[in-house]
C-alpha positions in Angstrom: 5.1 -7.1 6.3 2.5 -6.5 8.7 3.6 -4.1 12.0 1.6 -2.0 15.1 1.8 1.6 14.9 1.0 2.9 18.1 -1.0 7.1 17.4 -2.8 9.8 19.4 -5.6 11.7 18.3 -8.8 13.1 19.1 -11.4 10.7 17.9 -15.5 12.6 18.2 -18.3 10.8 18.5 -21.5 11.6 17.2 -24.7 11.5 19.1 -25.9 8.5 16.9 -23.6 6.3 18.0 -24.2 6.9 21.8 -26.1 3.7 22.1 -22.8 1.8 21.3 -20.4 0.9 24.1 -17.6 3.6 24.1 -15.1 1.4 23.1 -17.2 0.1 20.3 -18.0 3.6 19.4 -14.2 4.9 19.5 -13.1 1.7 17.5 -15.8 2.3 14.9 -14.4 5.8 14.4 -11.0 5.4 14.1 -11.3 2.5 11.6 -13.5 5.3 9.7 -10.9 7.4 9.7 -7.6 5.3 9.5 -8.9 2.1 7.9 -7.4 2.1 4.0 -5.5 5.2 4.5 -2.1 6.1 4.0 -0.1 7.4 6.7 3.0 9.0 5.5 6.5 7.6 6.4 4.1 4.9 8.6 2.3 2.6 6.0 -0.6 1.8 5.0 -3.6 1.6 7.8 -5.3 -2.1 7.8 -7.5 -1.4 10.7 -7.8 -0.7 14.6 -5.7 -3.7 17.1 -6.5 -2.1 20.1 -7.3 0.7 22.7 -4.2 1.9 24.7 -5.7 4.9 26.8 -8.9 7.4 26.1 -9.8 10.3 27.9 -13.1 11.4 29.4 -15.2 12.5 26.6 -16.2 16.2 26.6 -19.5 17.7 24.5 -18.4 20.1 22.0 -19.9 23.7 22.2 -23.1 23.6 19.5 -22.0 20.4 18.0 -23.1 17.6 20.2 -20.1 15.5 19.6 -18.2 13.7 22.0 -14.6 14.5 22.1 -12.2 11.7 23.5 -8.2 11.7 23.4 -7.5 8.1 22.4 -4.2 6.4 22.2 -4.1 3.2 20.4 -2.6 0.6 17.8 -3.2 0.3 14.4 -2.3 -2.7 12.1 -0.4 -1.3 9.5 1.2 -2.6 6.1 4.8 -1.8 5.5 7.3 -4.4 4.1 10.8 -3.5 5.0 13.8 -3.5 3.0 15.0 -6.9 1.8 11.9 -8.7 2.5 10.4 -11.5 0.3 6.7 -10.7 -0.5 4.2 -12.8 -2.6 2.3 -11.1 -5.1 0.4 -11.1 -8.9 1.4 -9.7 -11.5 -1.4 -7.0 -12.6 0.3 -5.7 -15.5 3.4 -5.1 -17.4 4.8 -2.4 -20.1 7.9 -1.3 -20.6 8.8 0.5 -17.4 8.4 -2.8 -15.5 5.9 -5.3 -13.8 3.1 -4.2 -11.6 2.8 -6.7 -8.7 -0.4 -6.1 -6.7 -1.9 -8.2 -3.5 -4.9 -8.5 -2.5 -5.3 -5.4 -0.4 -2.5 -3.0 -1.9 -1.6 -2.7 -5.8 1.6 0.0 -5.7 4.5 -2.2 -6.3 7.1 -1.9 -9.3 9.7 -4.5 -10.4 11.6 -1.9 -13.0 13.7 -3.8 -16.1 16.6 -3.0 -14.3 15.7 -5.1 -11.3 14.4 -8.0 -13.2 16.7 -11.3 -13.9 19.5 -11.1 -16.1 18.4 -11.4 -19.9 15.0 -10.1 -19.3 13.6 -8.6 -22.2 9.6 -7.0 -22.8 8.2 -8.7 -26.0 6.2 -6.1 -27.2 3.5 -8.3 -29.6 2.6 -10.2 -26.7 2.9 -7.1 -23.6 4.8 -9.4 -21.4 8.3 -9.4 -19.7 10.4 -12.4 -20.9 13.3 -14.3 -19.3 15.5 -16.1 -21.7 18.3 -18.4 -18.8 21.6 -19.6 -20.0 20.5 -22.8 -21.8 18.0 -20.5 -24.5 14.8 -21.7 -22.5 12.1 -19.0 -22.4 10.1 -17.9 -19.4 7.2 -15.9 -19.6 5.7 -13.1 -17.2 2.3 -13.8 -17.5 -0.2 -11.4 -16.4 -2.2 -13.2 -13.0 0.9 -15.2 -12.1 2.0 -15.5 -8.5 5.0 -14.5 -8.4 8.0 -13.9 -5.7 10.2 -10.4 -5.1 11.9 -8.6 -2.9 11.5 -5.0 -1.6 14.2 -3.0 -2.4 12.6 0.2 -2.0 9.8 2.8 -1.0 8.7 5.8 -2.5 6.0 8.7 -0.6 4.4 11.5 -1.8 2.6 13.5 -0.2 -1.0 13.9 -1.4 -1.7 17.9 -1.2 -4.3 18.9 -3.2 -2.8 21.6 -6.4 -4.1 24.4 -6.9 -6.2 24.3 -10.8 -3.1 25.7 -12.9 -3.4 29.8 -14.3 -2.1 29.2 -17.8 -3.0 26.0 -19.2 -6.4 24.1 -18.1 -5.7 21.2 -20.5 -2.8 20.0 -18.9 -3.5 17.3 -15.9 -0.2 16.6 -13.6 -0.9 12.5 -13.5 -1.0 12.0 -9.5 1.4 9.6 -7.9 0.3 6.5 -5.2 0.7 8.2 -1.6 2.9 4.6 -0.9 4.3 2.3 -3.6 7.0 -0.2 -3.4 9.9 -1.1 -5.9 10.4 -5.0 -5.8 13.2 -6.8 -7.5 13.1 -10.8 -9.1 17.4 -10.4 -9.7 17.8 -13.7 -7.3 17.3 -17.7 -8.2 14.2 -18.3 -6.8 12.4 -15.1 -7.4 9.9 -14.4 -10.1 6.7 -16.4 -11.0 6.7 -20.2 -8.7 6.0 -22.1 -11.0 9.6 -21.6 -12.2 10.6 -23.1 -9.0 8.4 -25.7 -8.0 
C-alpha cells in the first residue's frame, strides 16, 4: 500500500528560512511541494522519508533564493493490483460504492464488481446483497468494509482552456488518481459479515 519513490528536483529556499538547518529547510520545502499531491503513474505523495544527496546551494540572480539539487525519497500511496485494502464506505448510487480512507477518498467498487446478487435499493440509497439462503446484507454508509484493487485510473490534470461556444457547459473534472476495488470474494465487503 505504502512504497518509497526515490525523485530529483531543484528544491529553492527562501531567505526566511535561512535560520533553519539546511536539511530542515530542504525537507520543509519539498513536503510543501510534494506532500498531498499526486504524482502521475507514481502515487499519491504522503510526505518526505529522507535526503539521498543535495547539491551546494547557489543564490539566484535578483531573487535571493537558494537553489539546491536534492535527491531524495518520498512516502508514497499506491496499492497494487490484487491487494486487500480496508476502507469506509462514503457513499453509494447506482454506479457503485465509494470507499474512502482516511487520507485518500478515490476508490470505486462498480455493480459489476460487487458479490453475486447485489442489487441498489433505491428507497433506501444503499447497495444490497441478498446470499443463497434469501438473507439480506446491507451496505451501509460508514461501514468498514474489505476490497480488493483491481484497477487504477490517471488523468492528467491540465488546466482547459474556457470553451468558445458554450460558457454554460462545465466538463465535470476527474480525481488525478482513483482506484477501482472489487468485494466479488467470500470475505470481502463490510466485517461485520465475517466476524
Amino acid at each position: 500500500m505504502f512504497l518509497l519513490a526515490t525523485l530529483s528536483d531543484l528544491i529553492q529556499i527562501s531567505p526566511e528560512d535561512f535560520s533553519k538547518f539546511s536539511a530542515v529547510a530542504i525537507e520543509d520545502n519539498i513536503n510543501a511541494k510534494y506532500a498531498n499531491k499526486v504524482i502521475q503513474k507514481i502515487g499519491l505523495c504522503i510526505g518526505f522519508y529522507d535526503l539521498l544527496e543535495s547539491s551546494d546551494g547557489l543564490i539566484g540572480h535578483g531573487t535571493g533564493l537558494v537553489n539546491v539539487n536534492v535527491k531524495f525519497r518520498l512516502i508514497v500511496f499506491r496499492p497494487f493490483k490484487g491487494e486487500i485494502i480496508l476502507g469506509k464506505i462514503t457513499s453509494s448510487s447506482e454506479n457503485g460504492i465509494k470507499i474512502g480512507v482516511e487520507f485518500f477518498n478515490d476508490i470505486l467498487v462498480p455493480p459489476d464488481l460487487l458479490l453475486e446478487g447485489s442489487r441498489f435499493d433505491y428507497n433506501d440509497q444503499v447497495w444490497v446483497w441478498e446470499n443463497e439462503e434469501g438473507a439480506t446484507f446491507y451496505f451501509d454508509i460508514g461501514e468498514i468494509v474489505r476490497l480488493r484493487v483491481e484497477m487504477e485510473e490517471w488523468h492528467d490534470q491540465i488546466p482547459n482552456a474556457p470553451d468558445q461556444q458554450d460558457a454554460t457547459t462545465v466538463s465535470e473534472r476527474k480525481p488525478p488518481y482513483s482506484i477501482m476495488g472489487s468485494m466479488q470474494m467470500a470475505g470481502l465487503g463490510p466485517i461485520s459479515w465475517w466476524q
